[in-house]
C-alpha positions, 0 to 999 in steps of 0.5 A: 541418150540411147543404149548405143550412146551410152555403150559408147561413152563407157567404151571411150572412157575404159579406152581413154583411162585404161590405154597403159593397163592390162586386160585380164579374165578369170573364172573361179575354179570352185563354186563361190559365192559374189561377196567371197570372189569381191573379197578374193580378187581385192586381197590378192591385188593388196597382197600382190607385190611381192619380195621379187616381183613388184607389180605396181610400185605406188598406185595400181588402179583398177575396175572390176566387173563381176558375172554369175556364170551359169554353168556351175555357179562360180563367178567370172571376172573382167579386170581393167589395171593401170599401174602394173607394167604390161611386160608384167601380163604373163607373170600376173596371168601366172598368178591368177591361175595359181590363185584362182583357175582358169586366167589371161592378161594381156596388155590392154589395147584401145580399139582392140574391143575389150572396152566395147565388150565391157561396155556392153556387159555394163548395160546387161542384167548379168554384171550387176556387180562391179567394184573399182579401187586404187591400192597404194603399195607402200601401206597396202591400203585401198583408196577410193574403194566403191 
């Protein structure tokens, strides 16, 4: 299987399994390092549901790709989320810039390239570190965490 084949295959999957979720980014405003940006992403998702807002009500799921940026040391992040409602996308990017600078959410459109885009980050040297979970809200327990 070529690495056209294999893009494509990760591009059908995100867009058959994610086609209800959101799409969000986020790049870390401070210098961290991998494991502290893996722990800050997983807590603040465990932790996210609130007295107000509940974002998921039993299950969320989610895949995670972690990137080393060059510029200044700090980790980007790509997030595919199933389980929050996408009328919820502004609220959860509101969050995530208070949480950890510059963000974006937005509902996740099959078709739209975000799955080809992240597909195509799978088979690159730079996103050695991706991790996937399912958080069930009533305990705040992760299941399934790679």
């Amino acid at each position: 299987m070529g690495r056209y084949e294999v893009v494509d295959a990760f591009a059908k999957f995100f867009d058959g399994s994610f086609n209800t979720g959101l799409y969000a980014t986020v790049t870390f405003k401070q210098e961290i390092c991998m494991e502290k940006a893996k722990r800050s992403i997983r807590h603040f998702f465990k932790y996210l549901n609130g007295r107000t807002v509940y974002f998921y009500k039993k299950l969320m799921q989610c895949v995670v790709f972690f990137e080393k940026t060059d510029s200044r040391g700090g980790v980007h992040v790509h997030m595919l989320i199933k389980g929050i409602d996408p009328a919820l996308a502004k609220t959860l990017e509101q969050r995530l810039i208070i949480a950890f600078g510059r963000s974006e959410a937005e509902p996740y459109i099959p078709g739209n390239g975000a799955a080809v885009y992240l597909a195509n980050k799978c088979d690159q040297q730079s996103l050695l570190h991706w991790d996937k979970w399912t958080i069930n809200s009533r305990v705040r327990k992760f299941v399934g965490m790679s």
